[in-house]
N, C-alpha and C positions, 0 to 999 in steps of 0.2 A: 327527370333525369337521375341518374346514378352515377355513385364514386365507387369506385374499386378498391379495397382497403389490403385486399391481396390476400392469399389463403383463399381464394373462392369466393372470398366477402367481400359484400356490394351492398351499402346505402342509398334508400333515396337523401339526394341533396336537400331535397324541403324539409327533410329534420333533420338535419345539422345545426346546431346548435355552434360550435364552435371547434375548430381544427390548430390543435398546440404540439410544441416543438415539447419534449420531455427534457431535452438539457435546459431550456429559459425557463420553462414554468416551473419544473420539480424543485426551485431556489426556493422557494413562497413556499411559508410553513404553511399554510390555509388552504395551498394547493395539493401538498403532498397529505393532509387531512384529509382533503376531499375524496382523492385517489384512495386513501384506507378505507374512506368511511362504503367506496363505492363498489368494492372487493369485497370486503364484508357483507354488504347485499346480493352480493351475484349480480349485479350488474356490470359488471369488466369482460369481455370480451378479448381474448388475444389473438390474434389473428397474426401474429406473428411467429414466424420459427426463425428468425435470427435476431441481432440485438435490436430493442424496442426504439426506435425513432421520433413514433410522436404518437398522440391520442384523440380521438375523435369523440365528442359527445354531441349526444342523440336525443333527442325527444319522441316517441313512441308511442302515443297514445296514453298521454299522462304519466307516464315514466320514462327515466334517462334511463340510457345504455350509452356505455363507454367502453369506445376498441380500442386496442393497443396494435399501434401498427410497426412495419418496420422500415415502412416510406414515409421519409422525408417529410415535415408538414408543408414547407416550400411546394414540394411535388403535388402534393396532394390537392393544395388551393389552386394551382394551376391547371390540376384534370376537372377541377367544378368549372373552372371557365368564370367564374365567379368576378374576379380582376379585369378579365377583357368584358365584361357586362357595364362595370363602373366605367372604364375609361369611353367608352363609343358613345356613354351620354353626356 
């Protein structure tokens, strides 16, 4: 399955690593480290053309990648279906 990250970009769901809001996580000095350190490799993606909402990291075949998106991470956990999977068991 795939998520939509908007801009044209679409992950597979099975490397998703983790989908975060940028206003709760960017508080955490260790988070906005991680964000520099991940920019600095070229691994950031933005797929964003208006203000940044939330980030998406990705595992890739032995490498993260991380998008910058401008949907919601609410929205976004809810297009994986991911929540209605946990609740039906």
């Amino acid at each position: 399955m795939y998520l939509h990250l908007g801009q044209d970009t679409v992950v597979r769901t099975d490397e998703i690593v983790g989908i975060f809001d940028l206003d709760t996580s960017t508080v955490s000095k260790r988070t906005r480290e991680f964000l520099t350190k991940a920019e600095k490799a070229g691994r950031v993606v933005n797929v964003s053309m208006e203000l940044p909402k939330s980030f998406v990291l990705c595992a890739k075949k032995g490498k993260g990648e991380l998008y910058i998106s401008q949907i919601s991470s609410a929205t976004l956990l809810k297009r994986t279906g991911f929540m209605e999977e946990i609740s039906l068991k």
